[in-house]
Structures are given as C-alpha cells and as structure tokens.
One Martini backbone bead per residue (centre of mass of N, CA, C, O) as a GRO file, in nm:
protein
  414
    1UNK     BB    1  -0.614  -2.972  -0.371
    2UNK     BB    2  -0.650  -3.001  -0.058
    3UNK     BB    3  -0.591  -3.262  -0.025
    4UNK     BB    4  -0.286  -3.268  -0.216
    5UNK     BB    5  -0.159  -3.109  -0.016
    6UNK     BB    6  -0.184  -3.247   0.264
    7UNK     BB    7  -0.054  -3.526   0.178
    8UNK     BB    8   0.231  -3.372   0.107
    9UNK     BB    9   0.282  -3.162   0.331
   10UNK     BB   10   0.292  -2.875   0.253
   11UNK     BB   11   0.146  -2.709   0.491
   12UNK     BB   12   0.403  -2.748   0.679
   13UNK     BB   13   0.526  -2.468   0.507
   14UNK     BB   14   0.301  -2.300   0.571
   15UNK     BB   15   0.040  -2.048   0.600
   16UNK     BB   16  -0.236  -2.078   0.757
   17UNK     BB   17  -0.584  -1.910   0.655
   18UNK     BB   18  -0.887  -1.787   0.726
   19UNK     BB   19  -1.122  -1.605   0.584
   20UNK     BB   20  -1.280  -1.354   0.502
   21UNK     BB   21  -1.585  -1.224   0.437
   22UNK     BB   22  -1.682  -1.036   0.212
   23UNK     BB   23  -1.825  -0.723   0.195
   24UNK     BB   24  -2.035  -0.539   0.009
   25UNK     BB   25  -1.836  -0.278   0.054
   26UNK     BB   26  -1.600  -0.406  -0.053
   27UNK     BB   27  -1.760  -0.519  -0.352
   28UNK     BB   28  -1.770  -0.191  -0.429
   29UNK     BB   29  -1.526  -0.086  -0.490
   30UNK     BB   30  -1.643  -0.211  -0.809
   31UNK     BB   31  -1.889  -0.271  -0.770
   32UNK     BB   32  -2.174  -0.231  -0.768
   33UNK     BB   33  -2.449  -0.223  -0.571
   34UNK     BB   34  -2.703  -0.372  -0.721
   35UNK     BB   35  -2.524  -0.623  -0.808
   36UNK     BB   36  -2.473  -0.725  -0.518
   37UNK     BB   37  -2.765  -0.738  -0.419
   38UNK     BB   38  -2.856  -0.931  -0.586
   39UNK     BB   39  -2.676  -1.167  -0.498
   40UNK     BB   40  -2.745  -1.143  -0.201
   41UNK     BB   41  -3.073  -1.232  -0.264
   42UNK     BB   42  -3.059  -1.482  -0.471
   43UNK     BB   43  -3.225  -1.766  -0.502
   44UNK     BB   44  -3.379  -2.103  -0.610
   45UNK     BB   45  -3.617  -1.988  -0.492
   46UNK     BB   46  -3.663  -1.659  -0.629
   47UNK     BB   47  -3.611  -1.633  -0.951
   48UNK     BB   48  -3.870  -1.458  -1.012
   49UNK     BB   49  -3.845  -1.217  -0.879
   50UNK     BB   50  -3.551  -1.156  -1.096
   51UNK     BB   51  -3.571  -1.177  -1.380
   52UNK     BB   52  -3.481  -0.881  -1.475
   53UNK     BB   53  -3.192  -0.900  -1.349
   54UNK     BB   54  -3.107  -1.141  -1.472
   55UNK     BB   55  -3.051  -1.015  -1.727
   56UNK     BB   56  -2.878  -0.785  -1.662
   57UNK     BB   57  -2.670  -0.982  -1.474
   58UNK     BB   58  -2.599  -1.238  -1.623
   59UNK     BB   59  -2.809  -1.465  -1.474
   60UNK     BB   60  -2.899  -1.774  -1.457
   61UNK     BB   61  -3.102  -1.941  -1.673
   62UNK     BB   62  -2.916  -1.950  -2.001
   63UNK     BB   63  -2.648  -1.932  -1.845
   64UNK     BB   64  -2.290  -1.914  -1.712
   65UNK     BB   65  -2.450  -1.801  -1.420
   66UNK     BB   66  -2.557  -2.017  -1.194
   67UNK     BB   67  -2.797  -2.043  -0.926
   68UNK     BB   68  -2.716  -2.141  -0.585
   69UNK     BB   69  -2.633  -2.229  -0.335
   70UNK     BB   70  -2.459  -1.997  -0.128
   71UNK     BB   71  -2.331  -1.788  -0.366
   72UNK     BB   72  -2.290  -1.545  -0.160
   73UNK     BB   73  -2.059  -1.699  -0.011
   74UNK     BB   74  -1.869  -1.792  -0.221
   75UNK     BB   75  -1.773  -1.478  -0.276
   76UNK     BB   76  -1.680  -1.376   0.026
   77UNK     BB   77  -1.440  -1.600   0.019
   78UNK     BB   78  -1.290  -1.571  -0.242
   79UNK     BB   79  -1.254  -1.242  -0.181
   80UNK     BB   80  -1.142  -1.243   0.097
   81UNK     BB   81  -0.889  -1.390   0.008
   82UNK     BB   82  -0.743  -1.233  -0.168
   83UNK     BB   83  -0.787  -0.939   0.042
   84UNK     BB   84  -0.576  -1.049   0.227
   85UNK     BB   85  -0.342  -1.138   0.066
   86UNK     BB   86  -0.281  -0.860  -0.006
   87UNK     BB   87  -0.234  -0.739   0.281
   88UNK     BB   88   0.006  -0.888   0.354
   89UNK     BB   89   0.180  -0.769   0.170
   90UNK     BB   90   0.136  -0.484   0.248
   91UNK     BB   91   0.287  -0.574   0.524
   92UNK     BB   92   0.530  -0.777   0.453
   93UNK     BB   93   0.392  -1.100   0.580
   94UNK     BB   94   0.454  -1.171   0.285
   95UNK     BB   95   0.562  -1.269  -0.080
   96UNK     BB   96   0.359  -1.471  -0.081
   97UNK     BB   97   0.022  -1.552  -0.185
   98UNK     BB   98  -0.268  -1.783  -0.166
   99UNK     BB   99  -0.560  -1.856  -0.381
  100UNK     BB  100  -0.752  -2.077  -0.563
  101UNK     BB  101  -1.033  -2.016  -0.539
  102UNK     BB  102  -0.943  -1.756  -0.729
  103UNK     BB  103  -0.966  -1.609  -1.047
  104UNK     BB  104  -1.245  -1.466  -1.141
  105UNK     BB  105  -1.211  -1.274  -1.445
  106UNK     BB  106  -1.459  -1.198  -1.595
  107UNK     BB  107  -1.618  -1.002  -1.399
  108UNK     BB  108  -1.815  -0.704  -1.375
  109UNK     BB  109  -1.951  -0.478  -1.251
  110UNK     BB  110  -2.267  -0.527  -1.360
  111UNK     BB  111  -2.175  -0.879  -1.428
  112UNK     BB  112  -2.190  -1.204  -1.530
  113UNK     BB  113  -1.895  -1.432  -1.611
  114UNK     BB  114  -1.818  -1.703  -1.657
  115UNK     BB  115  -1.871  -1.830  -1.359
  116UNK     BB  116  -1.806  -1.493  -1.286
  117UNK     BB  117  -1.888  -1.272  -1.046
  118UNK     BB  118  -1.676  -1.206  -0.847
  119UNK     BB  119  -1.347  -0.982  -0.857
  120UNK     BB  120  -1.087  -1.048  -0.676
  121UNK     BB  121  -0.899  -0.927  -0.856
  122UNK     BB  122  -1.003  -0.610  -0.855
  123UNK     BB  123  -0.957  -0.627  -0.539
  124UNK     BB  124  -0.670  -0.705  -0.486
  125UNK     BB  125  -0.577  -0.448  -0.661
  126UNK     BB  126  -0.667  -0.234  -0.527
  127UNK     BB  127  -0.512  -0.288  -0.259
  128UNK     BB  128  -0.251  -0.266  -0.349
  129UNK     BB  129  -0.244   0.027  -0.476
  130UNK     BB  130  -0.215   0.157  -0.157
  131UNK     BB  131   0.119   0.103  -0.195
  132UNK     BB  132   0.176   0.011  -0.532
  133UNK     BB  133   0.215   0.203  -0.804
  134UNK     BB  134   0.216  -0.104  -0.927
  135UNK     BB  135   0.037  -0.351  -1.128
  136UNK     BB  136   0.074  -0.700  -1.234
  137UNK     BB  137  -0.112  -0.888  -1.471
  138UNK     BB  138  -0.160  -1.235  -1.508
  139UNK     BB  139  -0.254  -1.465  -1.766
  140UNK     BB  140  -0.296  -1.819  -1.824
  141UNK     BB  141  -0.554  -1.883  -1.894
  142UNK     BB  142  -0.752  -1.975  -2.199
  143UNK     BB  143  -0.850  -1.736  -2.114
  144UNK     BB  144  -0.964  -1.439  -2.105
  145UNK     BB  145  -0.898  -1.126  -1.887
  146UNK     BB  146  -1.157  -0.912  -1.939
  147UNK     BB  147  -1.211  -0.806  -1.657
  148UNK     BB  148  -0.920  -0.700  -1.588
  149UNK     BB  149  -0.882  -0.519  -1.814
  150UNK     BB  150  -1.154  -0.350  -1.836
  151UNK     BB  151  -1.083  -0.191  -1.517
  152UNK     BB  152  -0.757  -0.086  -1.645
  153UNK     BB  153  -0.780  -0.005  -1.938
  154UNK     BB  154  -0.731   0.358  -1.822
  155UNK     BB  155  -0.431   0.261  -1.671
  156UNK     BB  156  -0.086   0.286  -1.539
  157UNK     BB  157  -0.099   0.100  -1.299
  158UNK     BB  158  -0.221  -0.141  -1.473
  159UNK     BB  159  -0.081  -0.447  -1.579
  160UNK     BB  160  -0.186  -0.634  -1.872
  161UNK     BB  161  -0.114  -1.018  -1.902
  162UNK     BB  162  -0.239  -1.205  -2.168
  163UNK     BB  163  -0.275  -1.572  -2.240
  164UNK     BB  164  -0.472  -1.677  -2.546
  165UNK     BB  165  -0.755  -1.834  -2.699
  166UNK     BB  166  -0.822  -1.708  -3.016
  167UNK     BB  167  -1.107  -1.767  -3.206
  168UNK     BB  168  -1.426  -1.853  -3.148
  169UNK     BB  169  -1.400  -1.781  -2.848
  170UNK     BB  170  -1.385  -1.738  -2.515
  171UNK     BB  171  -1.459  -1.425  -2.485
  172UNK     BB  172  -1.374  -1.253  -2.754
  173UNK     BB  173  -1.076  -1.127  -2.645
  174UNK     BB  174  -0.741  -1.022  -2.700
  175UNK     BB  175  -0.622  -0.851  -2.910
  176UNK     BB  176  -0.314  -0.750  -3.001
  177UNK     BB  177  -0.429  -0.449  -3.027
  178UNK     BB  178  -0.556  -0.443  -2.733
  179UNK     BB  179  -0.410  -0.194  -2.506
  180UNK     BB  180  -0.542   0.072  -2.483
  181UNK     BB  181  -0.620   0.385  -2.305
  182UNK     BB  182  -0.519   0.653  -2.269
  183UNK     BB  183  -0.327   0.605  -2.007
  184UNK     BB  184  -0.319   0.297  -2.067
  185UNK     BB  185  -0.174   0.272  -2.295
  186UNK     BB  186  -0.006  -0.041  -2.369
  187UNK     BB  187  -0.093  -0.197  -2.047
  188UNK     BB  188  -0.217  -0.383  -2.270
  189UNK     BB  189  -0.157  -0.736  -2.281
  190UNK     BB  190  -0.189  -0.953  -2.582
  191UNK     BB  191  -0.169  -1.319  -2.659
  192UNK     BB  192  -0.277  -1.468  -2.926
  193UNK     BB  193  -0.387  -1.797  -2.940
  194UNK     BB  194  -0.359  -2.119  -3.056
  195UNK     BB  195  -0.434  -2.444  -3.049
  196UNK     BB  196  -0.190  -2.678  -2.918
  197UNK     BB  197   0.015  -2.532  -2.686
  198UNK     BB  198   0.333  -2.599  -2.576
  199UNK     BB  199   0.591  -2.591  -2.364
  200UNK     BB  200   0.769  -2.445  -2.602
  201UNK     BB  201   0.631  -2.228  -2.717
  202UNK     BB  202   0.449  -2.098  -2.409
  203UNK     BB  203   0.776  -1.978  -2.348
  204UNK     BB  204   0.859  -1.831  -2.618
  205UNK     BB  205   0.700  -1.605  -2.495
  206UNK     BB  206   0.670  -1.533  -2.210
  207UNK     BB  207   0.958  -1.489  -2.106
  208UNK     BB  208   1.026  -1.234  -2.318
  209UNK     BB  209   0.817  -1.041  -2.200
  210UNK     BB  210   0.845  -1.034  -1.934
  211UNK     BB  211   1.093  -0.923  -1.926
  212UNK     BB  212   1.012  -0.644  -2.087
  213UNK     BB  213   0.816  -0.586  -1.844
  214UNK     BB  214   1.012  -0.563  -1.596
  215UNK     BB  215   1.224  -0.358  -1.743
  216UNK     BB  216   0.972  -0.099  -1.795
  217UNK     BB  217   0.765  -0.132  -1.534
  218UNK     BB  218   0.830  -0.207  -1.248
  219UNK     BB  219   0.665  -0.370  -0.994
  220UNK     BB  220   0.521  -0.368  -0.679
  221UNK     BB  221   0.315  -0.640  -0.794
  222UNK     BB  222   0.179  -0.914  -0.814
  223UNK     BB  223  -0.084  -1.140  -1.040
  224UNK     BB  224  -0.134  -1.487  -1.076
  225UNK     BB  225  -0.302  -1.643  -1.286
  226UNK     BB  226  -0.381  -2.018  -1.285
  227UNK     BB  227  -0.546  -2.141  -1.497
  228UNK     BB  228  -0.593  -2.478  -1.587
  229UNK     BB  229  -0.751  -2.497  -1.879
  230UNK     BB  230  -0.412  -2.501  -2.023
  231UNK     BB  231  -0.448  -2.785  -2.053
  232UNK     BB  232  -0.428  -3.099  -2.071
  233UNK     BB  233  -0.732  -3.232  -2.110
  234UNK     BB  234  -0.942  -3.032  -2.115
  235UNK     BB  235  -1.273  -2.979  -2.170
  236UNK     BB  236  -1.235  -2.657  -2.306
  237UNK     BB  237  -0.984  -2.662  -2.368
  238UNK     BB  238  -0.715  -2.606  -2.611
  239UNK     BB  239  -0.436  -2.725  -2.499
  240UNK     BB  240  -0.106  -2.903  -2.421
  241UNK     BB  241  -0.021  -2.852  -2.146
  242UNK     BB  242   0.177  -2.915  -1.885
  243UNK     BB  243   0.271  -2.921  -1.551
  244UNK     BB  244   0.544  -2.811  -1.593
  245UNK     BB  245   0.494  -2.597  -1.831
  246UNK     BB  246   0.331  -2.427  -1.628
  247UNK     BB  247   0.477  -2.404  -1.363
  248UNK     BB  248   0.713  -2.260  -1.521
  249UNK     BB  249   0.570  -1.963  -1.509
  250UNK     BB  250   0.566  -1.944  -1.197
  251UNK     BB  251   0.871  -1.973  -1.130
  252UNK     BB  252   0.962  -1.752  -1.330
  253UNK     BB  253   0.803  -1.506  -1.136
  254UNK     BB  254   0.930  -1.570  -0.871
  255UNK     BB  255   1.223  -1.485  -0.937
  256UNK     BB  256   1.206  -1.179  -0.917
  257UNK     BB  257   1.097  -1.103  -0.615
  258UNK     BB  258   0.820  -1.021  -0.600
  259UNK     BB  259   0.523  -0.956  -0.499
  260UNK     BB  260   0.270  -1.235  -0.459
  261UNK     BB  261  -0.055  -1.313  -0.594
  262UNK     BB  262  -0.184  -1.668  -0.619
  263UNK     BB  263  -0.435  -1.779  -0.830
  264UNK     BB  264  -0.670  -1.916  -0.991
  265UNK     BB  265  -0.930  -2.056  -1.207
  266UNK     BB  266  -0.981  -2.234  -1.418
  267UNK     BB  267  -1.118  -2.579  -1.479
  268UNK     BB  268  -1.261  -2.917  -1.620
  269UNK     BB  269  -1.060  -3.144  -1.457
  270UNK     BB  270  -1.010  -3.197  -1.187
  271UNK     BB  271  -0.786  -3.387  -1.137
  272UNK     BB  272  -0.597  -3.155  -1.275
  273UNK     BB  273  -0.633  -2.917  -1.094
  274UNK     BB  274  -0.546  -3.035  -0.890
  275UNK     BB  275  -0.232  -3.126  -0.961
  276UNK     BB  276  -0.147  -2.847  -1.003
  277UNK     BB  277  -0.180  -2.679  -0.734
  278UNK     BB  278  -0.025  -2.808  -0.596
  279UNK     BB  279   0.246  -2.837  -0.794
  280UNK     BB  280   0.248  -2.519  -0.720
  281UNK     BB  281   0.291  -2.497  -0.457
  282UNK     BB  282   0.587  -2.664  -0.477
  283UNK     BB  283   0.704  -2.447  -0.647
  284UNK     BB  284   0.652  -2.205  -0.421
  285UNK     BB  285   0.855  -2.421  -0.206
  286UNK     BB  286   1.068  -2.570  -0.326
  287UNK     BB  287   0.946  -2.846  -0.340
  288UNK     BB  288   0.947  -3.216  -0.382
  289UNK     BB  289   0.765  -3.433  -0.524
  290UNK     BB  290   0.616  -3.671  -0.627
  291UNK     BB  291   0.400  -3.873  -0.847
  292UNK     BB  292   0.289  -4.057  -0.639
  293UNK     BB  293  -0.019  -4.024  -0.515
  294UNK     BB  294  -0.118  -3.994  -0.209
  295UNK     BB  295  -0.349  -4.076   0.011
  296UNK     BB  296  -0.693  -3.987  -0.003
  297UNK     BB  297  -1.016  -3.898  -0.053
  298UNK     BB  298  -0.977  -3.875  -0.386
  299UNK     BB  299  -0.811  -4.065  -0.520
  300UNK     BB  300  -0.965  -4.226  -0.728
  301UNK     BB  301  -0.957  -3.972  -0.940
  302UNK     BB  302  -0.621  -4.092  -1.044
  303UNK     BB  303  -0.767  -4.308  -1.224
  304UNK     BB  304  -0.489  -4.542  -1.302
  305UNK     BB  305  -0.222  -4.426  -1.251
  306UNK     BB  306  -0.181  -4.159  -1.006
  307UNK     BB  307  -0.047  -3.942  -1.108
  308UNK     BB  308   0.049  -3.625  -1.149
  309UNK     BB  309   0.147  -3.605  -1.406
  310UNK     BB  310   0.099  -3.517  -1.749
  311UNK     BB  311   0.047  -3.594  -2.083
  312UNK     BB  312   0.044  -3.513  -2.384
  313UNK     BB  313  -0.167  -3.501  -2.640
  314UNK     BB  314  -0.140  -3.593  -2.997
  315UNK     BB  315  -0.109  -3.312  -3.137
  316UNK     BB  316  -0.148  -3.030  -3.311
  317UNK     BB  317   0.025  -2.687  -3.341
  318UNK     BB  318  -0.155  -2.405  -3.433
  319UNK     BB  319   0.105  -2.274  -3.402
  320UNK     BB  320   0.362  -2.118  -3.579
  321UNK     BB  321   0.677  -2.005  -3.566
  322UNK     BB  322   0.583  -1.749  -3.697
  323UNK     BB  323   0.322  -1.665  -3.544
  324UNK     BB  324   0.515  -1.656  -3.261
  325UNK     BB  325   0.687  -1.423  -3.344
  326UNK     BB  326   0.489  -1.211  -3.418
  327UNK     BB  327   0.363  -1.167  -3.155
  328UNK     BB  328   0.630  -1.132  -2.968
  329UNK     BB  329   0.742  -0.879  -3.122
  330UNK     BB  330   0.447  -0.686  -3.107
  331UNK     BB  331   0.476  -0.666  -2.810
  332UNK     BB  332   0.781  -0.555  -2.766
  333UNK     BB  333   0.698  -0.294  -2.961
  334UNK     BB  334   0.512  -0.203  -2.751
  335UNK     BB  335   0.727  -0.180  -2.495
  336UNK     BB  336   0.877   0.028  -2.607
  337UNK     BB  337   0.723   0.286  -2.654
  338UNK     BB  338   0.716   0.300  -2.346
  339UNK     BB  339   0.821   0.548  -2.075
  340UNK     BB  340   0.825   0.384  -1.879
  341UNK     BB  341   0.759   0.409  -1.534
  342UNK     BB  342   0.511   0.485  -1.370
  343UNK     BB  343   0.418   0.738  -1.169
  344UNK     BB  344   0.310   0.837  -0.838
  345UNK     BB  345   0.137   1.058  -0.607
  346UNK     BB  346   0.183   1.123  -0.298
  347UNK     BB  347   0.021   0.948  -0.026
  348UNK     BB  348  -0.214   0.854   0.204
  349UNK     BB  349  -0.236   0.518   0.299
  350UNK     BB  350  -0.535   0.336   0.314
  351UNK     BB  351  -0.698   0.172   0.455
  352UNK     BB  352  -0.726  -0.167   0.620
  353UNK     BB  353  -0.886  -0.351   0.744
  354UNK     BB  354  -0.945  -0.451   1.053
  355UNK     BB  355  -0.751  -0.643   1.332
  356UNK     BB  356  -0.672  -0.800   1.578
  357UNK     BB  357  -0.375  -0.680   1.786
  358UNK     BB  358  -0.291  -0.799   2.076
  359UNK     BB  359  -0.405  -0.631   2.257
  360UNK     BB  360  -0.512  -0.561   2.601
  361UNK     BB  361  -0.740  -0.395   2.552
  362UNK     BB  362  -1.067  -0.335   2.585
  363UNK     BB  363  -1.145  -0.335   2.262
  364UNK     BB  364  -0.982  -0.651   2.254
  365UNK     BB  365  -1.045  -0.840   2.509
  366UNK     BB  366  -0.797  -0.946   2.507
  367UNK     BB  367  -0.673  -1.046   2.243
  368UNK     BB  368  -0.566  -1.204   1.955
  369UNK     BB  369  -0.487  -1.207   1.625
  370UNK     BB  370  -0.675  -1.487   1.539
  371UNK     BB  371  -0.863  -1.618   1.687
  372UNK     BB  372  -1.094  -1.693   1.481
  373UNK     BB  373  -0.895  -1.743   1.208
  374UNK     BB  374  -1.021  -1.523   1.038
  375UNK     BB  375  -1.302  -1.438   1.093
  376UNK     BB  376  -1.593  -1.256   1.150
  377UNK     BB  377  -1.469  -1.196   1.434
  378UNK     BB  378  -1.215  -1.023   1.388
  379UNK     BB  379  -1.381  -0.820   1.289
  380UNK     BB  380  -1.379  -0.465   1.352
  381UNK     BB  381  -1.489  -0.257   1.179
  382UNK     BB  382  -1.674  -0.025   1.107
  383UNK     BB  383  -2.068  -0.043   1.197
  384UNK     BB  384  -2.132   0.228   1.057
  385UNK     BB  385  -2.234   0.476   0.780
  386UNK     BB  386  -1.977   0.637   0.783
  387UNK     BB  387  -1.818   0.919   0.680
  388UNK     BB  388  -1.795   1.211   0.585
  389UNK     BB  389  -1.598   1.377   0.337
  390UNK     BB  390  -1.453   1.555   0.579
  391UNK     BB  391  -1.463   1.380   0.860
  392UNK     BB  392  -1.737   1.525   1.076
  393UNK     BB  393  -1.949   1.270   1.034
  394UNK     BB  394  -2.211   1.114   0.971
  395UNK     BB  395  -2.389   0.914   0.761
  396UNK     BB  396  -2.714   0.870   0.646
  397UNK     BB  397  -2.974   0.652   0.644
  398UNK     BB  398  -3.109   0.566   0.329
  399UNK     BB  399  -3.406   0.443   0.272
  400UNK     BB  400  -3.333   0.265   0.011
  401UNK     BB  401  -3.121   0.114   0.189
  402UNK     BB  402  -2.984  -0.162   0.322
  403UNK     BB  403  -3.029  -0.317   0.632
  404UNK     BB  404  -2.935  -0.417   0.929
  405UNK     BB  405  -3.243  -0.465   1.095
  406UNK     BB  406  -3.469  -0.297   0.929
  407UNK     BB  407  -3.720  -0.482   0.813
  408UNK     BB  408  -3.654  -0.602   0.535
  409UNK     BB  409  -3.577  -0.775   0.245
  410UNK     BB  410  -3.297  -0.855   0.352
  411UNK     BB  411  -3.436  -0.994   0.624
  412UNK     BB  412  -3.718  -1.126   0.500
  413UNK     BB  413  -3.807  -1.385   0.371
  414UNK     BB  414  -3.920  -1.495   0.075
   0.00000   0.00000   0.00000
C-alpha cells in the first residue's frame, strides 16, 4: 500500500509523520500490565519458558495469534501510530489522520485475537475520549469489531457501528441484539450479514444507518476501520465489494466533515489489501488517480492485469431484500429509542504526551518540532514513576515491577 500511495504520488498531498512506539504505559491504558509485559517479554526463541502465560494470553503456537520476530516493536509503532493520530484532531491539527497499519479490532484487555495483539483502536478513541464528549466507532472489516465493541460495551460515551458476516463465523460475536449495557445500552450497533454482499446491497444499509447514528448520535469524532477483507477474492471474506463500493463507505463518511482517524484492518489478498487503502487514500484527497497501477518495487504483484480497480465475482448474494430490509429497519429502530446524544460533565483535558515544541529553551536543547521525524528521541514524557494521587510527591518503585536498567529479566537475555 505505501509503495502504491508513492508511486501515485499521494504522499505529495498529505503531511507524512514517523510515528512515536508506543510505551507499556500508553498500552496499559488499556491493556492490563501483565499482558503487555508478557508481549514485551516473549520471542520464538523463549517460548518454552512462557507455556502457561502462552494459553492464558492466546498467543503462540496452535493459535491465530503467533509469536515472530520484532512481535512487540510491530505493535508499539502501529499503536503509536494510531495515538499520535488521535492526538493531531484532538490538536485541531488536521481532519482526517491515517495509519493503514492499525484497524486491530479484535485484540481484548488481557488476551490476543484473530492476528491483533494489541488494540490501536481502544487507545486512539481513550485518546480522542480526552476532548470529544462523543466518539462513533465504525467497523466496515468482514469481521465483527469484538474487541473495541467489548471495551465500549458499558458506556454511552462511544458508539460503535460494525457491518459484518455472522453465523458459523470468526468471531462469532454481533448479533443484532447485542445492543450494549448499562448506560451503554442502545450505543452498540450491529449489522449482521450473510456471504456475497455486493455495494449496492451494503450501501442499502449503511447510509440510511449512518445517517440515522449522525442526526441522534452527534459525534465529536470518528474511527474508521477499513479493513479490506470484505473484498471481492479475499482469501478468507466472504463478501463481493468492489474496490470502489468500500471506498464509498470512507467517501460517505468523511461527508460530514467530522474530525476522522482512518485506519486498517484485515485483508488477506495482499495484492488487493494494497489497492484498496491506497485507493481509498486518493479518495480521502479527493484526487483521481488511473487505473492502470504505476511501476514500482511490488508490480509484479499487480499481475496479469495490472489494473487497481476489482471485478466483483459471479456469486450469488446470500442476502435478500427483505433479510437486509429487515435488518435496516430494526437497527434504525434501535436508534430512535436513545434519548439523543450524551452529554458529559466538564472537566480539565488530561495532558498527550509531551513533543518538543520548538522553543528556544534550555530543555528542549533549541530543537524545533519534529527533529527527529516523530521518533522515539522527541518523546520528552516524564520518565519518573509518575505523581501519587494528589499529585504532591512521586511514587515508589514496587520491587515486583520491572523497569529499564534494574538488571532483572526485563533487562537480562532469556
């Protein structure tokens, strides 16, 4: 995908950012700390040493969730990449953020899932949480968006939108009843559908939805997650969207002009994983590009035709009209019973992470912004034990905890 946003020369129309790697501390927002430490901790070369945390955290051999090489570096740069993203709109500092790499929905607080470890999407909407009163999760993967559905499931503060293949299905979860609890109750939306969805069939729910979740919802920012599995020929989807009925989804979307974080998600046919978010990147700059895909290093991959757009296949639509009216229906009627949009009470804006901010003084050494591309050298964060509760004093550092240079095991090679 980024070698085809290149050569179409996309990238000269956005602001290109190095993301920061995201820090233990950032994914435990989220995540407990056992399980990040566990991520941090395990290589395919000690796997032995980690059997029993291995079955309770659903990672390694004989699961989808297995240990490679860099494991916990893949997940600090696509998680990091998310929250800087969230960070730019909560900034004012653009409209729309993209980050391809993340989208991984599936992945819970203390376990992996379905190829996502940790979960991108549940700290960039804490992040946005921090100024938007309101934030719409939306989910267009073939797959129901479990993971960021379950971390929401309990609050009207975020809704969530997923449009997915149920029955007999990973992961078996987004029936249309699953509506939510609590004060949450109502603001989990879910659209359940058979295989062979074509776009005309999956824009007949989506917009009258969408628009329906706008005009009650008001969010003040959006999550989009495109994950491209529910392509036409995806190796594991079963759905028949064309490349440019997905992209209508992101079009319509950015529509109402709400601050937007965009990002991946499954696809499991490379060759159109690429086509798609690049595709759909040019429709996110309102620029047309050809079709006829330009030379660059993944070409061959583009072979016999080399074309971006996709031919849906000659399969039949497991969907009927009254099935997907029926669904519409009861989903807008799930709608019309919230009392309008939660409000939430006023409060001071918890601090993002510190960037050098380009003044002069003495601790930002004269830097200017960005000197080091957004790398883990700009990160100036506080890299104490953090304040205790009343904010008058520093917290101990409890023996059982690891840290950087206390020459334990987080430090010594297994």
């Amino acid at each position: 995908a980024h070698h085809l946003i290149l050569s179409y020369g996309l990238y000269k129309k956005m602001e290109c950012y190095r993301p920061h790697p995201a820090s233990p501390g950032e994914m435990s927002e989220f995540h407990s700390e056992d399980y990040v430490n566990f991520l941090s901790r395990i290589t395919p070369d000690n796997l032995r040493q980690f059997s029993t945390q291995m079955q309770k955290f659903n990672a390694g051999e004989y699961t989808d969730c297995p240990v490679f090489d860099g494991l916990f570096e893949f997940t600090q740069l696509y998680s990091g990449a998310s929250i800087d993203g969230a960070i730019k709109l909560n900034n004012d500092e653009t409209d729309i953020a993209i980050n391809w790499s993340g989208g991984l929905h599936h992945a819970k607080k203390s376990e992996a899932s379905g190829f996502c470890y940790i979960n991108d999407i549940v700290l960039a909407i804490l992040e946005l949480l921090k100024v938007h009163a309101r934030v719409l999760y939306i989910d267009i993967d073939v797959h129901h968006g479990d993971g960021v559905e379950e971390a929401f499931y309990c609050t009207d503060r975020v809704m969530t939108f997923s449009l997915h293949k149920y029955g007999d299905f990973f992961p078996g979860t987004g029936h249309i009843k699953d509506v939510g609890a609590r004060e949450g109750a109502g603001f989990s939306v879910n659209a359940p559908l058979s295989g062979g969805m074509t776009d005309d069939a999956y824009e007949r729910i989506f917009k009258p939805v969408l628009d329906k979740i706008m005009a009650i919802y008001r969010p003040g920012a959006i999550v989009l997650q495109c994950g491209a599995d529910s392509l036409t020929g995806d190796r594991l989807g079963c759905f028949n969207l064309s490349l440019k009925g997905h992209a209508e989804c992101v079009k319509y979307v950015k529509s109402f002009h709400v601050p937007t974080l965009v990002l991946g998600g499954g696809g499991y046919t490379i060759r159109n994983v690429a086509r798609c978010w690049a595709y759909e990147t040019a429709v996110l700059l309102e620029e047309e590009v050809p079709n006829e895909i330009p030379h660059n290093d993944y070409f061959e991959y583009y072979a016999p035709d080399f074309g971006l757009h996709l031919v849906p296949e000659p399969r039949e639509n497991q969907n009927s009209n009254a099935s997907l009216e029926a669904v519409k229906n009861e989903l807008l009627e799930q709608l019309n019973e919230l009392k309008g949009a939660p409000g939430v009470q006023m409060q001071e804006i918890p601090p993002a992470f510190n960037r050098i901010t380009g003044t002069n003084d003495d601790d930002n050494d004269g830097g200017v912004e960005g000197k080091n591309d957004g790398g883990s050298d700009d990160d100036i964060r506080d890299k104490s034990n953090g304040k205790t509760r009343k904010g008058d004093g520093e917290k101990h550092a409890h023996p059982a905890e690891f840290y950087d240079g206390d020459n334990d095991n987080s430090d010594v090679p297994m």
